[in-house]
DOBA-508348 format. One line per field, with one value per residue (C-alpha): x, y, z; residue number from 1; residue in one letter. Coordinates in nm, 3 decimals, decimal comma, m for minus. Layout:
BEGIN
xx = (X ...)
yy = (Y ...)
zz = (Z ...)
gudren = (NUM ...)
torvex = (A ...)
***
This chain:
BEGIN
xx = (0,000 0,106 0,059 0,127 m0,075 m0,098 m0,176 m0,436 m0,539 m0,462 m0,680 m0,755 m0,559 m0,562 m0,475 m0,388 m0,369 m0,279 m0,373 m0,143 m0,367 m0,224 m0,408 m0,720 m0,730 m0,625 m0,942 m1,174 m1,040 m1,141 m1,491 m1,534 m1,405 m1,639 m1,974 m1,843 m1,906 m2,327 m2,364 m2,670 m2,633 m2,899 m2,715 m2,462 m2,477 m2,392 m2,028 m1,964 m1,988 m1,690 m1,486 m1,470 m1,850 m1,847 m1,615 m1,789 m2,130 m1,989 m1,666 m1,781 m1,990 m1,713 m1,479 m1,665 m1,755 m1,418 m1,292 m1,546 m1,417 m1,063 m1,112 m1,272 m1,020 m0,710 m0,843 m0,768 m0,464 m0,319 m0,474 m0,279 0,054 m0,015 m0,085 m0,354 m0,651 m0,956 m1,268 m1,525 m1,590 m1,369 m1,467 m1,337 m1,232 m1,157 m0,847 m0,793 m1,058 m0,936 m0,967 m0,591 m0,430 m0,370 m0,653 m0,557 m0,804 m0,771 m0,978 m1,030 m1,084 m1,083 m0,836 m0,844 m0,628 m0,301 m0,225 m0,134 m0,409 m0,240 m0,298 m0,419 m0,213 m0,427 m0,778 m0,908 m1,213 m1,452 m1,540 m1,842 m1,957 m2,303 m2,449 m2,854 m2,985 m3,285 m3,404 m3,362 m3,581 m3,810 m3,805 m3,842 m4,154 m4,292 m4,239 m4,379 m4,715 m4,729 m4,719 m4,977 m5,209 m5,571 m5,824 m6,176 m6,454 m6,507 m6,807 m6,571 m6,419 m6,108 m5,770 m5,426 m5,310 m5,747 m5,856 m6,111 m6,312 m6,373 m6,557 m6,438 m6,427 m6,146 m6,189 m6,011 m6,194 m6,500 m6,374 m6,346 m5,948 m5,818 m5,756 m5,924 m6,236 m6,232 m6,543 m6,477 m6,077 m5,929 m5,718 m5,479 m5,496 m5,075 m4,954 m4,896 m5,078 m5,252 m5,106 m5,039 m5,326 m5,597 m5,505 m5,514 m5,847 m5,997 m5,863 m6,205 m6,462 m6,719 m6,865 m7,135 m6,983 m6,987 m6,688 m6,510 m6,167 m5,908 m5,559 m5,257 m5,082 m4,716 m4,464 m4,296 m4,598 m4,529 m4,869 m4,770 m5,098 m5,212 m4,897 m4,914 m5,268 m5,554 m5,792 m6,162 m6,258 m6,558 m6,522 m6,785 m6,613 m6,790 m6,624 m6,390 m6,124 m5,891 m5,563 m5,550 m5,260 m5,247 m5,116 m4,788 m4,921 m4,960 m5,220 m4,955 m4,623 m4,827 m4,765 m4,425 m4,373 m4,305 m4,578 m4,392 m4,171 m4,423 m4,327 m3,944 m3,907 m4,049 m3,801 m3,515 m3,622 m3,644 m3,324 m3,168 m3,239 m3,165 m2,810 m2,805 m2,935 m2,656 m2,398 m2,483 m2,480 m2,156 m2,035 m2,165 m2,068 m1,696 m1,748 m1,897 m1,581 m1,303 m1,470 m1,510 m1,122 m0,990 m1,155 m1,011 m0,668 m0,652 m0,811 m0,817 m0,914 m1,219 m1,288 m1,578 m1,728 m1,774 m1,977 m2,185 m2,250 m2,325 m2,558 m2,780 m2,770 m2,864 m3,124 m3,316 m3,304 m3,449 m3,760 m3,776 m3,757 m4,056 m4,194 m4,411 m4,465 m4,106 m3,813 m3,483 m3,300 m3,575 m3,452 m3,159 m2,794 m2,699 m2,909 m2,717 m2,363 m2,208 m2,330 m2,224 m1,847 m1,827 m1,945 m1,727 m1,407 m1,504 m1,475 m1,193 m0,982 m1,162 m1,058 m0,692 m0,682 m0,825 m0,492 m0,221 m0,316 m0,392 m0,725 m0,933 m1,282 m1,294 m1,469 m1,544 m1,661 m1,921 m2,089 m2,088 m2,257 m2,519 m2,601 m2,652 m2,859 m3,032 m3,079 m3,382 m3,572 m3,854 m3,632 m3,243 m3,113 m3,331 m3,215 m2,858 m2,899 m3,097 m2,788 m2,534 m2,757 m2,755 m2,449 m2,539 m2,675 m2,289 m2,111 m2,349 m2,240 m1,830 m1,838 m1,965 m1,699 m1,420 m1,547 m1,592 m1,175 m1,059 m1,225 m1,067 m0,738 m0,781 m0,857 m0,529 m0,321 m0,583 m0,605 m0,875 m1,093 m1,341 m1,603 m1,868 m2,221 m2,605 m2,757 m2,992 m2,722 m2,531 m2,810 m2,887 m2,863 m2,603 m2,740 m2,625 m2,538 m2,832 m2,721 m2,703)
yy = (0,000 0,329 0,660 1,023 1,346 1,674 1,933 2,127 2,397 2,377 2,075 1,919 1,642 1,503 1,205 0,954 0,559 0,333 m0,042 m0,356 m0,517 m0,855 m0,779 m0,715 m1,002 m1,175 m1,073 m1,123 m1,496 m1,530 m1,369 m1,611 m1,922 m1,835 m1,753 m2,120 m2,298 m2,207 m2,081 m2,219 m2,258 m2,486 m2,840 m2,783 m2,978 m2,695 m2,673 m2,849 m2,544 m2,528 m2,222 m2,083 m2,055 m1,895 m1,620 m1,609 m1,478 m1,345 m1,188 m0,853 m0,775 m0,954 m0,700 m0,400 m0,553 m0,564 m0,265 m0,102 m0,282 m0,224 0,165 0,165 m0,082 0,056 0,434 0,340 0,150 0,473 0,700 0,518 0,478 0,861 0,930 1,104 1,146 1,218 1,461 1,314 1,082 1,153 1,247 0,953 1,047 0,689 0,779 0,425 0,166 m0,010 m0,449 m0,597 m0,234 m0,114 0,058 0,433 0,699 1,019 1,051 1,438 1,483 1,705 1,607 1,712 2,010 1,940 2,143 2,261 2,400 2,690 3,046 2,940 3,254 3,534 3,413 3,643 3,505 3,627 3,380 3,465 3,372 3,453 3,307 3,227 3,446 3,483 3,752 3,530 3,260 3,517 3,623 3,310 3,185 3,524 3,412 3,119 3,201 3,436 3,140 2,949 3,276 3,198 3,457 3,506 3,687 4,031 4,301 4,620 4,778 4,591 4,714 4,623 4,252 4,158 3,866 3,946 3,721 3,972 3,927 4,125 4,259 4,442 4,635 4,836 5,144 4,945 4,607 4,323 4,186 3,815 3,706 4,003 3,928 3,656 3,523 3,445 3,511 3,493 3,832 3,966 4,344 4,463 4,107 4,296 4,026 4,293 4,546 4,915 5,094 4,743 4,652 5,052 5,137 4,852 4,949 5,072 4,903 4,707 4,378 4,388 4,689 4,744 4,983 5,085 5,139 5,236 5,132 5,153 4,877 4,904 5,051 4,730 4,509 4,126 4,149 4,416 4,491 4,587 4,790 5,149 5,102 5,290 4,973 5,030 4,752 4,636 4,525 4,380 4,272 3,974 3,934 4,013 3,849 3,944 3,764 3,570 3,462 3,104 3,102 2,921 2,671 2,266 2,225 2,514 2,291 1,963 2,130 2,101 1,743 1,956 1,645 1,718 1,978 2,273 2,636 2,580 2,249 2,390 2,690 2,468 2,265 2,584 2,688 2,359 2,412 2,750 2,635 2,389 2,648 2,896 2,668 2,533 2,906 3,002 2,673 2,751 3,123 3,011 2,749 2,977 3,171 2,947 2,798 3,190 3,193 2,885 3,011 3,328 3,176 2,885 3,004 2,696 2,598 2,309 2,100 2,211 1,839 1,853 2,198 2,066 1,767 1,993 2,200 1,899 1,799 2,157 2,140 1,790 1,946 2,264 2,070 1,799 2,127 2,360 2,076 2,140 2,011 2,171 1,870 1,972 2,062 2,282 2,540 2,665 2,613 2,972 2,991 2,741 2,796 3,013 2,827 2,487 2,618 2,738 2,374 2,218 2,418 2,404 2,010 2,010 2,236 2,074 1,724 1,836 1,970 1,624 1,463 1,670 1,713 1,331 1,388 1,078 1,126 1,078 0,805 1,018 1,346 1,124 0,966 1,323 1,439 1,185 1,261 1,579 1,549 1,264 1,506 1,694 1,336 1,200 0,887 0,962 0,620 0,459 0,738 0,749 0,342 0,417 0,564 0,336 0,070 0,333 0,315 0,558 0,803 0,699 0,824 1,163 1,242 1,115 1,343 1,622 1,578 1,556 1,884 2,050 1,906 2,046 2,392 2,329 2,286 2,613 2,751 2,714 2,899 3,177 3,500 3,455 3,712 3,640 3,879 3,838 3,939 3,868 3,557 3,719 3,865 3,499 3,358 3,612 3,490 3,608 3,869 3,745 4,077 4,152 4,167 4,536)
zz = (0,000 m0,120 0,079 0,068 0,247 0,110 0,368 0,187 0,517 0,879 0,943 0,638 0,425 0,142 0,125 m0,150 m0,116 m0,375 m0,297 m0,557 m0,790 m0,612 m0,294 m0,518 m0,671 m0,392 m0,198 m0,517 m0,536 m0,174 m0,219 m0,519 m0,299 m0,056 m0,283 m0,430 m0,115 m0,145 m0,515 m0,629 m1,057 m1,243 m1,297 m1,025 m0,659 m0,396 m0,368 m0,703 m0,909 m1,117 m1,055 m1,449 m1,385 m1,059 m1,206 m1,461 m1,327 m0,973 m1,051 m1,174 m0,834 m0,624 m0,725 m0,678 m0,330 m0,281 m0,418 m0,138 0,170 0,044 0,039 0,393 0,571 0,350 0,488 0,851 0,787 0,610 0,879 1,134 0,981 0,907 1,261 1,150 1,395 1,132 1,279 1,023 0,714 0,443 0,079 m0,111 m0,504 m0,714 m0,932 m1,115 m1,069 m1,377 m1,367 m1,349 m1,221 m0,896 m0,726 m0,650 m0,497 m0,285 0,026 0,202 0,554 0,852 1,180 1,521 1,581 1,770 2,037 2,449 2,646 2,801 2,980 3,326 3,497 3,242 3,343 3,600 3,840 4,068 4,318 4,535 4,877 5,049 5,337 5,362 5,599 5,797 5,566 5,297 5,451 5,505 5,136 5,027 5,249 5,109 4,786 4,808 4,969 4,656 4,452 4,611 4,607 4,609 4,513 4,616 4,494 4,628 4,627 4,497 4,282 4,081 4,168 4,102 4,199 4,157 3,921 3,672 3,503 3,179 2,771 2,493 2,158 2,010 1,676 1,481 1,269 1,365 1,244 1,469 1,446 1,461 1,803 1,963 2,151 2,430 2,699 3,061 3,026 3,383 3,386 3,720 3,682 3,714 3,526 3,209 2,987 2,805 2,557 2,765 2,863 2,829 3,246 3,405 3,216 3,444 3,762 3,976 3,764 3,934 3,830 3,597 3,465 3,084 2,960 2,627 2,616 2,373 2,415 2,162 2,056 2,072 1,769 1,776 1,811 1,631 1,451 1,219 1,068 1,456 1,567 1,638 1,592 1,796 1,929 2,087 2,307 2,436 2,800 3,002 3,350 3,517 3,840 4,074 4,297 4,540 4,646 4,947 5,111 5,224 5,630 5,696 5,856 5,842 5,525 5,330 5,425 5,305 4,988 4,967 5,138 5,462 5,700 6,023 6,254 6,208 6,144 6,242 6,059 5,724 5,734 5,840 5,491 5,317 5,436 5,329 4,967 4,940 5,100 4,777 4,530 4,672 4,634 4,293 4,163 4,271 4,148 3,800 3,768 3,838 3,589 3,348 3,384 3,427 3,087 2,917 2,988 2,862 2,551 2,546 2,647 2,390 2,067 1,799 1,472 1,472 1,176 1,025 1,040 1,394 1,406 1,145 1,328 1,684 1,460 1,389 1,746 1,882 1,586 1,726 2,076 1,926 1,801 2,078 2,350 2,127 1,937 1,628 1,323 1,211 1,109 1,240 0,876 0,850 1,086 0,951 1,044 1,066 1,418 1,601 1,436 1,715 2,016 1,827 1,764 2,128 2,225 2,006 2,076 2,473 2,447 2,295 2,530 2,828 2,691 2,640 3,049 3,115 2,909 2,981 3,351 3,367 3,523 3,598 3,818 4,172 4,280 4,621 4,452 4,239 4,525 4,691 4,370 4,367 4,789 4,714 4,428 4,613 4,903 4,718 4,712 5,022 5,002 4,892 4,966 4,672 4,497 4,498 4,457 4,143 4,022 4,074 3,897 3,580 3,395 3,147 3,454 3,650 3,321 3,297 3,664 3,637 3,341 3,546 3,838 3,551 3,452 3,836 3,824 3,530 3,680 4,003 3,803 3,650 3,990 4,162 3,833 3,776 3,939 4,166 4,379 4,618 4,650 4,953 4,844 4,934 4,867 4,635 4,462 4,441 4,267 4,061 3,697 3,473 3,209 2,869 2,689 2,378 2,043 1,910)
gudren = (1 2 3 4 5 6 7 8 9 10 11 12 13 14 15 16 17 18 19 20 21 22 23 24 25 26 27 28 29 30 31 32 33 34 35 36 37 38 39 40 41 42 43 44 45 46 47 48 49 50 51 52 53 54 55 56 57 58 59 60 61 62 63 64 65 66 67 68 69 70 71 72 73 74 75 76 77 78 79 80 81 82 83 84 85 86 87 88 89 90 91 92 93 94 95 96 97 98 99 100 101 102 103 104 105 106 107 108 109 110 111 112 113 114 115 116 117 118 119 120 121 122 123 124 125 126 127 128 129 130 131 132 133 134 135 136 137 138 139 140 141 142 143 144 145 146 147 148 149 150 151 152 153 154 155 156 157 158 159 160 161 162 163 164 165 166 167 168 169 170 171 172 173 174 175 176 177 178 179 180 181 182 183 184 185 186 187 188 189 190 191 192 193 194 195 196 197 198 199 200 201 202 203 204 205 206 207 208 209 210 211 212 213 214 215 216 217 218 219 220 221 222 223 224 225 226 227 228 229 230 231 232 233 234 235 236 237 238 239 240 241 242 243 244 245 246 247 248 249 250 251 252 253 254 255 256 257 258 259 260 261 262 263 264 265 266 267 268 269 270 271 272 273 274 275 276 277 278 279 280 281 282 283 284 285 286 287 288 289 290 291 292 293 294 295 296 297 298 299 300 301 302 303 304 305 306 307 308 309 310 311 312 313 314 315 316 317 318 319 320 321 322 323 324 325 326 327 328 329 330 331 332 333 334 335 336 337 338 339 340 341 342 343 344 345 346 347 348 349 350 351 352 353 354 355 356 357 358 359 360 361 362 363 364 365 366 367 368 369 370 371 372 373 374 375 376 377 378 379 380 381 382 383 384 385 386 387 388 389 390 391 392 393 394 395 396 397 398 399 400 401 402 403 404 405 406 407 408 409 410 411 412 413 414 415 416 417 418 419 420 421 422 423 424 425 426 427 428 429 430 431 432 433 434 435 436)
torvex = (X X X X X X X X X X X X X X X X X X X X X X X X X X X X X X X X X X X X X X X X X X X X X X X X X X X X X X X X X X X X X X X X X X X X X X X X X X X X X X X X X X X X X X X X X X X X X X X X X X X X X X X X X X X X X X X X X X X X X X X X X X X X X X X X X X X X X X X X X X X X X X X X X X X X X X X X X X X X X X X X X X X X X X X X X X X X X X X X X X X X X X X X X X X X X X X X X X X X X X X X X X X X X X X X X X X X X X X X X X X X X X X X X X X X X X X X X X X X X X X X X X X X X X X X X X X X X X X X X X X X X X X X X X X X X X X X X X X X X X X X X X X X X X X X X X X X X X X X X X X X X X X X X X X X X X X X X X X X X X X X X X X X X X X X X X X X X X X X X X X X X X X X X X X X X X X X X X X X X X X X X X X X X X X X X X X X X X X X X X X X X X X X X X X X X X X X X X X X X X X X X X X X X X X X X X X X X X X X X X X X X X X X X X X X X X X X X X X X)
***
């Protein structure tokens, strides 16, 4: 077997194999051996076939069979005595396919990008720390009695934080509009549900009431054919219902698995996962940046191969996440290029830390992972067992803790600052900066 490479960019090659006619027709005479032993020809016992008929009828398809298992296998041999490390399926080009010369054909393809993850010192992070405080318990119980709000029907007049029960028409220069009129529509005055101006002009109606209002729709409105447009509505309000408050007391922590220890035992439970919550944001904000600066640190060329092939995974998730009738090639490829590239690149540098710091995961770390996920659960102990009975769930979480080491390998180069703030604050999501 012949073989030479031809750098042709940074990461692709092209390569060029030529394969001896004797190992071609060594392999056709052993494909024709072979279809001998259960060729079934008219006249013939199985097996007894002479071999002038056999080639006859089965050479011409045993040597293109051939010709297509040599190009495969002879690929991988050449790729390996290459040291080449390909990033996708290569574009195979026959040069001579000719019967009694040597095969010769050129195969393009992408390879991973050699190189050292390095910069460790120039990434600068901001490590937080907060502390749950009574406050923030406080907060939080508020919080959720706001979510369990009940309402009940009052004799008043409707004001802010109130659910209506309201019919409408909308029109436009006297002409009802698609999606504009409604009957019995649940609507809390303050929510902002309605275009500007629909909510306020309800605010001290009574129910029973009739009105007429006439809010704008905004500049920017999606329904073009509506926005900036003048609208009279027809409102007639059928009741009214305040917010209620449910008490903090046995029947409200029933809701939240909270059977026994009262008052003091549901905020102690509440305090437990905000503990979790806090700690699992500060652990992914350092992430976020010890990842941001390995980027920045070790910019790389990626074969194109393997951004195409995040694309169509980000595509699948795209429909399986919003469903619809939509196929993933549909949406196009331009959408998901960035964030693919960034994964793509990310796995890369991340996998070379792993290498050339000889990372493994820690067996400890993993089961500490799995407790505290398990923690969240009535019964953790079936929990944690489900896990270890999971391989593919036991790879998911070792491939987390591999991660949570490379970051902690970052961690003791970088230039680090911790920063004490509130818990609110702590777990306060990053803003992702909008596009201008």
């Amino acid at each position: 077997m012949q073989v030479s490479v031809e750098n042709t960019s940074a990461l692709e090659r092209r390569m060029t194999v030529g394969v001896s006619v004797e190992r071609i027709d060594a392999e056709v005479n052993k494909r024709l051996q072979q279809t001998a032993r259960s060729a079934k020809v008219a006249g013939f016992r199985p097996g007894k076939v002479p071999m002038s008929v056999i080639r006859q009828r089965y050479e011409d398809s045993a040597r293109q069979e051939v010709l297509g298992d040599l190009i495969q296998s002879t690929f991988y041999e050449a790729v390996v005595e290459q040291k080449l490390n390909p990033a996708g399926a290569p574009a195979v080009e026959p040069k001579s396919f000719e019967k009694g010369k040597d095969l010769e054909y050129v195969a393009t393809f992408e390879v991973f990008p050699v190189f050292t993850v390095a910069g460790f010192e120039s990434i600068a992070i901001e490590r937080l720390h907060a502390q749950v405080a009574d406050a923030d318990v406080d907060n939080m119980l508020e919080i959720l009695r706001k979510q369990n709000t009940r309402f009940e029907t009052v004799e008043r007049a409707a004001e802010n934080g109130d659910q209506l029960n309201i019919d409408f028409v909308g029109k436009i220069d006297g002409e009802a509009f698609a999606g504009g009129s409604a009957k019995g529509t649940q609507l809390v005055l303050g929510s902002g549900r309605m275009i500007p101006g629909f909510e306020e002009a309800l605010v001290g109606a009574k129910a029973g009431e009739e009105l007429v209002i006439n809010p704008v729709f905004p500049a920017d409105y999606q329904n073009l054919d509506l926005a900036g447009k003048t609208a009279e509505f027809s409102v007639t309000l059928n009741s009214i219902a305040a917010p209620q408050l449910p008490e903090l007391n046995e029947e409200f922590f029933a809701l939240f698995g909270a059977k026994e220890g009262g008052l003091e035992g549901f905020r102690a439970e509440v305090r437990k996962n905000m503990e979790r919550e806090l700690r699992q944001a500060v652990k992914s904000k350092v992430k976020n940046q010890v990842m941001d600066g390995l980027l920045a640190a070790n910019p790389i060329e990626v074969p194109k191969a393997l951004i195409s092939n995040e694309v169509n995974r980000l595509r699948v998730q795209a429909v399986q996440q919003f469903g619809g009738n939509l196929k993933p090639d549909q949406l196009p490829a331009e959408l998901f290029e960035e964030q693919a590239k960034r994964r793509v690149v990310l796995g890369l540098v991340v996998a070379e830390v792993v290498k050339q710091c000889e990372l493994k995961p820690d067996d400890s770390r993993v089961r500490e992972m799995i407790q505290e996920m398990a923690s969240a659960y009535q019964e953790p102990e079936q929990v944690v067992a489900w896990y270890y009975k999971n391989d593919q769930q036991m790879n998911e979480v070792r491939s987390v803790v591999l991660e949570e080491q490379v970051v902690d390998t970052v961690l003791q180069k970088a230039n680090v600052t911790d920063k004490s703030v509130s818990y609110e604050e702590a777990v306060k999501p990053v803003e992702t900066p909008q596009a201008d």
